[in-house]
C-alpha positions in Angstrom: -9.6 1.1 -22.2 -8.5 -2.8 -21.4 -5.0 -1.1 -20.3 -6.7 1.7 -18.3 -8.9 -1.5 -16.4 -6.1 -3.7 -15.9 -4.0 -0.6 -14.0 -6.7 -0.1 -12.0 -7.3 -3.6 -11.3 -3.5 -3.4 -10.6 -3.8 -1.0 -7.9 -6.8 -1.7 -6.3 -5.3 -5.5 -5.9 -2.0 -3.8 -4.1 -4.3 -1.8 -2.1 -6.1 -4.8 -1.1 -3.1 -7.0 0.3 -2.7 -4.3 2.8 -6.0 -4.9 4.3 -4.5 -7.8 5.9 -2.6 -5.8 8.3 -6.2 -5.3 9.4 -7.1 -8.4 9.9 -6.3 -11.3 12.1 -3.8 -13.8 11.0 -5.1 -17.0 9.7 -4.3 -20.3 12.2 -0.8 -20.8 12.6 0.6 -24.2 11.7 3.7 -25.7 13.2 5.0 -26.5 9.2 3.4 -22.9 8.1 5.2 -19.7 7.9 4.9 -16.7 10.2 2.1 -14.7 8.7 3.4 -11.5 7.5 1.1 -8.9 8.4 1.3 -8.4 12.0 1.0 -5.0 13.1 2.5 -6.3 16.6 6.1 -6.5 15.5 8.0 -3.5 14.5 11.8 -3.8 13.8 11.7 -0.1 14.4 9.2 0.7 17.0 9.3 -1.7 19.8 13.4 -1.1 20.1 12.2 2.6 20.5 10.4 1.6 23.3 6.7 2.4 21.8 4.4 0.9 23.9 2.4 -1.9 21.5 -0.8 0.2 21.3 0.8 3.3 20.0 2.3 1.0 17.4 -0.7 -0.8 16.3 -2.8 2.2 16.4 -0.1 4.1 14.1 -0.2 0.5 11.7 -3.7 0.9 11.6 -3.9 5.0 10.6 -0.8 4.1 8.0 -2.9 1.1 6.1 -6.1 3.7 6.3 -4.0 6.0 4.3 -2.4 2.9 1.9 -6.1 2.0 1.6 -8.0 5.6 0.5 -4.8 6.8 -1.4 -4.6 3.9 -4.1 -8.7 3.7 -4.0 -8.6 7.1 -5.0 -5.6 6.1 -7.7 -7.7 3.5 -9.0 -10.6 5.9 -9.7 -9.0 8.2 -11.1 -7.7 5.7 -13.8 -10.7 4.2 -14.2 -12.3 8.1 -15.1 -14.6 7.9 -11.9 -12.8 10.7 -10.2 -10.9 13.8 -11.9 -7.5 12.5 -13.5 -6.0 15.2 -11.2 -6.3 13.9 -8.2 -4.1 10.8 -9.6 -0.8 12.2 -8.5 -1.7 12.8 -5.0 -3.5 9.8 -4.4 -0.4 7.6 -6.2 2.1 9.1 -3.9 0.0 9.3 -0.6 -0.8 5.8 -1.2 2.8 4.3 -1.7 4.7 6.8 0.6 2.3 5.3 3.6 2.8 2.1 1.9 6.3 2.1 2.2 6.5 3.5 5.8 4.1 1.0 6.8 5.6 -2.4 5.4 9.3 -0.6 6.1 8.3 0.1 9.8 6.5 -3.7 10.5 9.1 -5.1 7.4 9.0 -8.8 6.7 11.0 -10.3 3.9 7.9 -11.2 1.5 6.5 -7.8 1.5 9.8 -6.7 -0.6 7.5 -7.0 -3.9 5.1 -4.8 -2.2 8.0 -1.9 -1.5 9.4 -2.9 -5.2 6.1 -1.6 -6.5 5.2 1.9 -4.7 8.5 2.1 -5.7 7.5 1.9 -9.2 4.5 4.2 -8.5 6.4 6.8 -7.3 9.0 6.7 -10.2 6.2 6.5 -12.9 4.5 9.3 -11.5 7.4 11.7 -9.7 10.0 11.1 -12.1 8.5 10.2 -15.7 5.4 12.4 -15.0 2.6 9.8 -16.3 -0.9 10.5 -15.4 -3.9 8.6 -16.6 -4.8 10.9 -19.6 -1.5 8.8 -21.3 -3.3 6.0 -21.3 -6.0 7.4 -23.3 -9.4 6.5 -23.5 
């Protein structure tokens, strides 16, 4: 059960960092980095010529997804949903991970990609599910 907690905990806590593409960036400092998590820089968009609503607004529906997907991941480990639903939820919630820190990338959220990476291997390519955790 401590296993089944601490992947939950796991997931819910990468779900959480992505809340901070929702929220406003701390105070800059002139010695402090540029914070991260700005849905107002796209590598990809912006060259397109996507006007900085339309790119916020699709930030915003991408973390939504990131958010509910590994909620729902985290649920299912933890028994509160139906074990089924984990596959879904696990690749829902990294695929929109993934296009949202690859479409407004910064160099520290490579850990982030590294782990829906991960995600998606355990669960597309090795299969696991929370029933081989046991109980």
């Amino acid at each position: 059960m401590l296993l089944k907690v601490f992947l939950a905990a796991f997931v819910f806590a990468h779900r959480a960092i992505h809340i901070s593409y929702l929220t406003p960036p701390p105070p800059a400092t002139a010695s402090g980095p540029a914070w991260p998590f700005s849905l107002d820089r796209s590598w990809v968009l912006i060259p397109l010529g996507l006007a900085p609503g339309v790119t916020r607004t699709l930030g915003i529906a991408l973390a939504a997804v990131t958010l509910a997907g590994f909620t729902v991941g985290a649920a299912t480990v933890l028994g509160l949903l139906p074990p089924a639903l984990w596959t879904a939820a696990a690749v829902i919630g990294a695929s929109s991970s993934i296009a949202l820190l690859g479409l407004f990338f910064h160099p520290w959220l490579v850990l982030g990609v590294a782990i829906d990476l991960a995600l998606l291997a355990a669960t597309l390519v090795a299969r696991w599910t929370p029933e081989g955790l046991g109980s």
